[in-house]
C-alpha positions in Angstrom: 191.3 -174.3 167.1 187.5 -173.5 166.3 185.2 -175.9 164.8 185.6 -175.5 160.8 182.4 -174.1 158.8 182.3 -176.8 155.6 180.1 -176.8 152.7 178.3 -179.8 152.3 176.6 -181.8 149.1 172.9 -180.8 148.8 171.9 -184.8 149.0 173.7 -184.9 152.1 171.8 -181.6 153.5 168.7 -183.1 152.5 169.0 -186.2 153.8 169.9 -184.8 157.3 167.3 -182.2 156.8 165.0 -182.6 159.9 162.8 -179.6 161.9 164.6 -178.7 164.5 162.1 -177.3 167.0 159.9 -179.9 168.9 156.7 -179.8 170.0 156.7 -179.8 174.4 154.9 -183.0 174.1 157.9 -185.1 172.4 160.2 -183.9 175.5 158.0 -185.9 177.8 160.0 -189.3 177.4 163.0 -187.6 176.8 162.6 -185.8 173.2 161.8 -188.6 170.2 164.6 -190.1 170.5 164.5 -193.8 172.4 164.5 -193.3 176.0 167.3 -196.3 175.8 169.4 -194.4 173.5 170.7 -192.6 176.3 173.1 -194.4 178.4 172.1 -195.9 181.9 173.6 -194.2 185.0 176.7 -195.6 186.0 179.1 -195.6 189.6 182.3 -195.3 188.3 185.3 -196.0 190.6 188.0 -193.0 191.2 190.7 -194.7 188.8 188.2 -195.1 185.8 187.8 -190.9 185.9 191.5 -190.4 186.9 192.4 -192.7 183.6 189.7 -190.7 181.3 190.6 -187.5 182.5 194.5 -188.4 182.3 194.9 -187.8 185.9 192.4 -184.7 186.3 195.4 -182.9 184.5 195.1 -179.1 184.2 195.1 -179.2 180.5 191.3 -180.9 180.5 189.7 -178.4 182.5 186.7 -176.7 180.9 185.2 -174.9 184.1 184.6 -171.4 183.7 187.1 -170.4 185.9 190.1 -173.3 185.2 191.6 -174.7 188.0 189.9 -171.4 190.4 186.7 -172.7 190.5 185.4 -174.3 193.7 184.5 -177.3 191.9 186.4 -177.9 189.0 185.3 -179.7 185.5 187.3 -181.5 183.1 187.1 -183.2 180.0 187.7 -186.8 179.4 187.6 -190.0 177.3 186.2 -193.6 178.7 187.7 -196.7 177.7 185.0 -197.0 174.3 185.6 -193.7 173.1 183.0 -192.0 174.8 183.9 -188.4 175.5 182.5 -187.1 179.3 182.3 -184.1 181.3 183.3 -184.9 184.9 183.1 -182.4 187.8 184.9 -182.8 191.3 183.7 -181.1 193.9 185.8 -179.8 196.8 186.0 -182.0 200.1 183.7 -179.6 202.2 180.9 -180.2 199.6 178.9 -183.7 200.0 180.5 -184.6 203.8 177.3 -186.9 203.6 178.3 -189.7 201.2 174.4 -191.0 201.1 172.6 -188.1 200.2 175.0 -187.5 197.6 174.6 -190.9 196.1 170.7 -190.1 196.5 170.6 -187.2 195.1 172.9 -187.8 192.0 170.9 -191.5 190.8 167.6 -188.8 191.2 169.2 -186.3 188.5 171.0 -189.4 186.4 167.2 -190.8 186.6 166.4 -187.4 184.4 166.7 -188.4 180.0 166.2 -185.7 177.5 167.5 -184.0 174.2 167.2 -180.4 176.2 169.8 -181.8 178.7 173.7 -182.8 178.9 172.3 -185.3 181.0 173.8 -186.9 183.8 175.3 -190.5 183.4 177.0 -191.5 186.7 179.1 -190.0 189.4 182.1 -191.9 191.7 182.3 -191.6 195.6 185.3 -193.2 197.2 186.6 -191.7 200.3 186.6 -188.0 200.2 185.9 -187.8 196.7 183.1 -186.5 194.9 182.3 -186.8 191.2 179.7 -186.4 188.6 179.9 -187.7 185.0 177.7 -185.9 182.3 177.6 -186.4 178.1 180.6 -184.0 176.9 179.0 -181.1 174.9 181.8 -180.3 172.2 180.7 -176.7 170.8 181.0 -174.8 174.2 178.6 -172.5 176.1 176.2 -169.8 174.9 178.9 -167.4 176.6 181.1 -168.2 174.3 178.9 -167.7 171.1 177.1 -164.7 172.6 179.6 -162.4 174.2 183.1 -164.0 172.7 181.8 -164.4 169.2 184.8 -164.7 166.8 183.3 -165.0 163.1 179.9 -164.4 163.4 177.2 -163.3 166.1 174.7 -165.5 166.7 171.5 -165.4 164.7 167.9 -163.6 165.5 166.5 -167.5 164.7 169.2 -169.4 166.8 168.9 -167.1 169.9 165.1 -167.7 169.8 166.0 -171.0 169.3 168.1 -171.3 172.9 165.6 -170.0 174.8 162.7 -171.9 173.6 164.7 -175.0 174.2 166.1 -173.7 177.9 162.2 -173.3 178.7 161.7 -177.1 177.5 164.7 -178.2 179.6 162.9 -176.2 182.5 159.7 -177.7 182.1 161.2 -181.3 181.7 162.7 -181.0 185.0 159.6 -179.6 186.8 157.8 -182.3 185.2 159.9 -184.7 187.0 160.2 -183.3 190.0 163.4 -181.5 189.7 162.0 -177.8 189.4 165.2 -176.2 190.8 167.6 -175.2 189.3 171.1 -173.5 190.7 172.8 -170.1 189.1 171.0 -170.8 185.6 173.4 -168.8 183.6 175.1 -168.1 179.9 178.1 -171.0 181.3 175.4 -173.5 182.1 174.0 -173.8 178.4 175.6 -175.7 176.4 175.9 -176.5 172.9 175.8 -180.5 171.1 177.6 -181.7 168.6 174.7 -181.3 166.1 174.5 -177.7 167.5 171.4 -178.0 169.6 171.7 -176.1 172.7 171.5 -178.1 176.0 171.3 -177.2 179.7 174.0 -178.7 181.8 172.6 -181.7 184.4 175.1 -180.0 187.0 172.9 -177.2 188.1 170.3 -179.7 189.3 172.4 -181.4 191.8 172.7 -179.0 194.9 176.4 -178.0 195.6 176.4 -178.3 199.0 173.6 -179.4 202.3 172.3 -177.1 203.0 171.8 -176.0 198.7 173.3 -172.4 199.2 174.7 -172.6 195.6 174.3 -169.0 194.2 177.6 -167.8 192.9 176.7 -165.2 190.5 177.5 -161.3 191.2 174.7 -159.9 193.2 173.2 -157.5 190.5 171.7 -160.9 188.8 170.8 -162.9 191.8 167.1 -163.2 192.6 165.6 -161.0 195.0 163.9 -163.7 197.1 167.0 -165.5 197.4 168.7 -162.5 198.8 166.6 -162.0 201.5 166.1 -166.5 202.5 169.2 -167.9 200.9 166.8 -170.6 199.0 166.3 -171.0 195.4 162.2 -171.8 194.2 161.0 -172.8 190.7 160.3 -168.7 190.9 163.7 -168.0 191.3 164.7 -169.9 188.3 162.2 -168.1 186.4 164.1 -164.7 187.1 167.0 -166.0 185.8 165.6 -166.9 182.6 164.4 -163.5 182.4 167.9 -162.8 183.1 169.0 -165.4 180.5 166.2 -163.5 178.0 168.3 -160.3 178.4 171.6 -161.9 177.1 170.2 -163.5 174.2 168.7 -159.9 173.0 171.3 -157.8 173.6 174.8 -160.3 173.5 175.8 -158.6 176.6 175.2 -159.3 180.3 173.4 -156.6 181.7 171.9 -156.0 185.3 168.2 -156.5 184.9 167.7 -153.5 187.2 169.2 -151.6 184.5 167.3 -153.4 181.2 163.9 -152.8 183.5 164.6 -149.0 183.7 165.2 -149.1 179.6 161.5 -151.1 179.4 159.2 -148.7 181.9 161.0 -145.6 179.8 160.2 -147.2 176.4 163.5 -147.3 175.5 163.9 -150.7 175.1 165.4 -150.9 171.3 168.4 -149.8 173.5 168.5 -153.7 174.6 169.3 -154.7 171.4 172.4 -156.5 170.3 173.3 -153.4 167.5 174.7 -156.8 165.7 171.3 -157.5 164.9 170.1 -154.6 163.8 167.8 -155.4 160.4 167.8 -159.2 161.2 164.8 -159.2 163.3 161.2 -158.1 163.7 160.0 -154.9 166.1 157.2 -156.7 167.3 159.5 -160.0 168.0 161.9 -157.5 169.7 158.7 -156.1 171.6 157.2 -159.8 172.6 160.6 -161.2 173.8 161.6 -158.0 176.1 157.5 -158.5 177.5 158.5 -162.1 178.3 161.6 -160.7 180.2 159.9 -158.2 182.2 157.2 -160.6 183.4 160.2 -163.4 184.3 162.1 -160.4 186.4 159.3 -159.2 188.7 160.1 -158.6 191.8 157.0 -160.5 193.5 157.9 -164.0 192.7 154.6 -165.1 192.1 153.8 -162.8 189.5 156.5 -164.6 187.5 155.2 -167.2 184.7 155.9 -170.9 185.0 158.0 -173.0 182.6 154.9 -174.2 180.4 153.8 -171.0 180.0 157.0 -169.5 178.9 157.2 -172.7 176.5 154.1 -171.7 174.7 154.8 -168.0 174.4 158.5 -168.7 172.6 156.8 -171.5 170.5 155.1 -168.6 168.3 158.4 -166.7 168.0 160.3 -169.5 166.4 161.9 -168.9 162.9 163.7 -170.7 160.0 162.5 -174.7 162.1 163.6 -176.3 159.0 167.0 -175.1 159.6 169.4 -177.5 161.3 171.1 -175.7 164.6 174.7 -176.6 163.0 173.6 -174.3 159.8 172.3 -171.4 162.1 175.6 -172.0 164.3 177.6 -172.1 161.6 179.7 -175.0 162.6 180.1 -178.9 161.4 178.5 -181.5 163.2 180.6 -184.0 164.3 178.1 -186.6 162.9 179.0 -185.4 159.2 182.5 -186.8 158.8 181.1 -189.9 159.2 178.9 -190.0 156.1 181.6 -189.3 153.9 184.5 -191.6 154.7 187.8 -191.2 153.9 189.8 -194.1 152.1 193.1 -194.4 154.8 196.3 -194.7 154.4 198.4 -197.3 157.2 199.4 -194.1 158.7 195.9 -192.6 158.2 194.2 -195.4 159.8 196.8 -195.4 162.6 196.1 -191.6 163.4 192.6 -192.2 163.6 192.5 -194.8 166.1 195.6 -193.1 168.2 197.7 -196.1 167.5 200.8 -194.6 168.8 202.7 -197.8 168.5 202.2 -198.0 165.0 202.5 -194.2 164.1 206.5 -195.3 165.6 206.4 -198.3 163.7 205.9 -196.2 160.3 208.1 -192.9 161.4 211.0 -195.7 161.8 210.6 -197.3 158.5 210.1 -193.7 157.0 213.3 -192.4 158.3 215.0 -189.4 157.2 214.3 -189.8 153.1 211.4 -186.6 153.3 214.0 -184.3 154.8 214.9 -182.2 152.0 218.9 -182.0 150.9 219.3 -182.7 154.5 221.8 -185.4 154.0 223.8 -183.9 151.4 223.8 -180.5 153.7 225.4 -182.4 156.4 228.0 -184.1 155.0 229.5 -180.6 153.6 229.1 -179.6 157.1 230.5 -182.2 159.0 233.8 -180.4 158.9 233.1 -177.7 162.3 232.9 -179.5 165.9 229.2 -177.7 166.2 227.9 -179.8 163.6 229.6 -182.6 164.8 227.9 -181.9 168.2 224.6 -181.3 166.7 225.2 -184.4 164.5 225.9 -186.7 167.7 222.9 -185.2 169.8 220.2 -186.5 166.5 222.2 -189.5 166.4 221.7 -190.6 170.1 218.2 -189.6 169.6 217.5 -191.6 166.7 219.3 -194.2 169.2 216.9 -193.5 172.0 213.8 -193.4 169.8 214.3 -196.6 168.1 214.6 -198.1 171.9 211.7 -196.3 172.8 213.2 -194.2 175.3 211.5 -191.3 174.6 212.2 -189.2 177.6 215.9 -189.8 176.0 215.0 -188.9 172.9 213.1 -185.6 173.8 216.3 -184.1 175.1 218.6 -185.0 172.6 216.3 -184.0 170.0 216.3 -181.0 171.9 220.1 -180.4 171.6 219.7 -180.9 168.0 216.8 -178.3 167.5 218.1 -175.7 169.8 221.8 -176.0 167.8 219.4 -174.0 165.2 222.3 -174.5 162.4 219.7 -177.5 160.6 215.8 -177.2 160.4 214.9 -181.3 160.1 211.3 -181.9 159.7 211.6 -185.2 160.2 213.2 -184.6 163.8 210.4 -182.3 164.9 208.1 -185.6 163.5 209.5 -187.9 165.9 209.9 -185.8 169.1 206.0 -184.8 168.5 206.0 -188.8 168.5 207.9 -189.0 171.6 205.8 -186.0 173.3 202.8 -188.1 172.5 204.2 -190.8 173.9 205.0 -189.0 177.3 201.6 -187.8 177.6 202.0 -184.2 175.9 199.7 -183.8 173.3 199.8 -179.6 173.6 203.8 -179.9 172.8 203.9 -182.7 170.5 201.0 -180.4 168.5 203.4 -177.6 168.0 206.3 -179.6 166.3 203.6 -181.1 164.3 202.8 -178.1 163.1 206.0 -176.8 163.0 207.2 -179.7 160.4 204.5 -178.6 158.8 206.1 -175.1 158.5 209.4 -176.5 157.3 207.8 -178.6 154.8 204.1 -177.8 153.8 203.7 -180.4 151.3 204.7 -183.1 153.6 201.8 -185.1 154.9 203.1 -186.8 157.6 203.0 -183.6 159.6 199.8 -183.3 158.6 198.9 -187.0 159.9 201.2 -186.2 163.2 198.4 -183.1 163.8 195.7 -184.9 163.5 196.6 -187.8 165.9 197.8 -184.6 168.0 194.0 -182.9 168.2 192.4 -186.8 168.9 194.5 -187.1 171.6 193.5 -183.3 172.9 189.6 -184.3 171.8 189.1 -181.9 169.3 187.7 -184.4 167.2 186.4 -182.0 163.7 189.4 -180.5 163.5 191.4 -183.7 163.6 189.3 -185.1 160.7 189.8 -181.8 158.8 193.1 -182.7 159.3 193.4 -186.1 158.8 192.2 -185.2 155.2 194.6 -182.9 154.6 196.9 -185.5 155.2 195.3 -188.0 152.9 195.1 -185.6 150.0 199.0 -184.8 149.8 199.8 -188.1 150.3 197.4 -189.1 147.3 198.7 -186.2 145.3 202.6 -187.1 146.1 201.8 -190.4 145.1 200.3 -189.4 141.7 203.4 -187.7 141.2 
């Protein structure tokens, strides 16, 4: 499920209201946010990240290329709610367990608003592991070339690249001018919609820093021909970067360079935003390109200067990055909070105990005619069957034996001769309780089919999409829940 577009009050807009591009200068502690807003670096043991990451299991992965990648990344959740990125690299990678410690405090030491900065990293053994600040609205890849609702705006892509360049020049500024594969996956997007550039591409992946993964046709010359990545190098792919943003494809710069020196460089742009932008914008963004993809490396302009050219091109700086982005910041559900029910409250915090606590004392009075169903056909074996396997199930649930309680519930769905929303309720319960979020989210949403009014399956899929961190769309949820059980109780 995709973050939810909301309409909000007009106090509430105005009172988040803030310009969203800063001046370079403000990014020089970090953006104008406290430095000590940001958490500290922390070592974190192995079973910390195995327990957050609910033991690195496939269904967390966010990598680009799942469980393929050579180093994988995954989601997780620390003990005080905190949500994290963590990425384990192969064995082969960091054989030297003290220059990675070395070089992973030098990038944690790194604070600012342009990054998903780096907050700790584990090395036990064999393993290998950095933590980063979880970025919940995905990468520019996905809002550039996998667009779903909307393509993304003249004003927000002018936006990304003015803030990549003041991630850039942070980094140089602090020593940390290199930057591996700088690429559409690496950019990343907060949960206030502010583009950030991942902390990852400033550790080296391996000794030796040969880290360049990207099909050849975007790699930068130089590193072709010596197999090391400069400051310059990272320039050309920010050129490269440029290209995306203007044309929402990824094209081969040798290909985008041929369409500049003929003049035909309107053939760049992304037909999407044809009429939403200016000709000369078009024109001074495809010049900044060019002069980022030259093949003499020292042609190329620095960061700083690439900061000041995209700091004239900005439009609509009044306009938050969730409103360009068209999604909901996370940070809104919290201004407007909802008055919970018992079982709201217990959704919210995950309380699984008590969600069982409440589905027991419910029992089976929402399932519609149900009962009186039954009893007129209790008279064939089948039903008798089906009857017994819900009946050891309710056994087995009220013991918490939920592996049990699964299978018979099972039986009882698969008998297909009685739809009971309440049974899919409680083996979503006993999924959740088993650590299977994905499955107990379908018979959530499946009791919902069966009965739409019913708020507790609303309730269930919210607790459902906490547990799998996709935290707007479990409040959405949540108050979907809350309104029907309001309205039933008004009736």
């Amino acid at each position: 499920m995709g973050a939810r577009c909301s309409k909000f009050s007009l106090c509430w807009f105005q009172s988040h209201l803030k310009a969203s591009v800063l001046e370079s200068s403000d990014l020089e502690n970090g953006g104008k946010s406290d430095r000590n807003a940001f958490p500290s670096f922390t070592e974190f043991s192995f079973e910390q990240l195995k327990a957050a990451t609910s033991g690195f299991s496939s269904d967390n992965i966010v990598s680009e290329h799942g469980e393929k990648a050579p180093n994988v990344v995954y989601k997780g959740k620390l003990d005080n709610d905190r949500w994290i990125a963590v990425k384990r690299f192969n064995r082969l990678a960091w054989p030297d367990s003290r220059q990675f410690l070395e070089e992973a405090r030098t990038v944690g030491s790194l604070r600012s608003e342009r990054l998903a900065n780096l907050i700790g990293c584990c090395c036990e053994g064999e393993e290998r592991l950095l933590v980063a600040e979880f970025m919940h609205h995905e990468t520019l890849a996905k809002h550039l070339f996998h667009w779903e609702s909307q393509p993304m705006k003249w004003a927000m892509r002018l936006r990304v690249a003015l803030y990549l360049a003041q991630a850039l020049e942070y980094c140089g500024s602090r020593g940390r001018a290199l930057y591996h594969d700088l690429n559409a996956y690496r950019i990343l997007f907060d949960t206030d919609g502010n583009p950030r550039l991942s902390c990852f591409g400033l550790m080296k992946n391996s000794r030796d820093g040969k880290s360049y993964s990207t099909n050849l046709a975007f790699t930068p010359p130089e590193y072709l021909r010596t197999g090391r990545v400069t400051p310059e190098s990272v320039v050309y792919s920010f050129g490269t970067l440029l290209l995306d943003l203007l044309s929402g494809k990824h094209i081969p710069p040798s290909h985008a360079l041929d369409l500049i020196r003929g003049k035909n460089f309107l053939m760049l742009m992304d037909s999407a935003l044809e009429g939403h932008f200016s000709k000369d914008d078009g024109t001074e963004l495809v010049r900044l390109a060019s002069r980022c993809l030259q093949y003499e490396a020292r042609e190329r302009p620095n960061a700083k200067s690439l900061v000041t050219a995209l700091m004239s091109l900005q439009k609509e700086t009044e306009v938050p990055s969730y409103v360009l982005m068209g999604i909901r910041p996370e940070t809104a559900s919290s201004t407007q909070p909802l008055s919970l029910t018992p079982f709201g409250e217990a959704c919210l915090r995950t309380d699984l105990t008590a969600i069982h606590e409440i589905l027991e004392k419910i029992g089976y009075k929402d399932d519609e005619g149900i009962a009186n169903e039954l009893s007129f056909q209790m008279w064939t074996n089948q039903m008798q069957e089906t009857l017994n396997s819900k009946k050891h199930g309710d056994t087995a649930f009220r013991a918490k034996d939920f592996a049990t309680a699964i299978d018979c519930y099972t039986q009882f769905i698969d008998g297909g001769t009685m739809v009971s929303p309440t049974v899919y309720a409680r083996r979503c319960l006993s999924y959740l309780m088993s650590d299977m979020p994905q499955e107990a989210l379908g018979d959530a949403m499946q009791a919902q089919v069966v009965s739409p009014e019913w708020s507790t399956a609303s309730y269930l899929q919210a607790a459902c999409l906490f547990s799998l961190g996709m935290e707007t769309d479990a409040q959405e949820t949540l108050k979907d829940g809350t309104n029907l059980e309001a309205k039933r109780n008004k009736n």
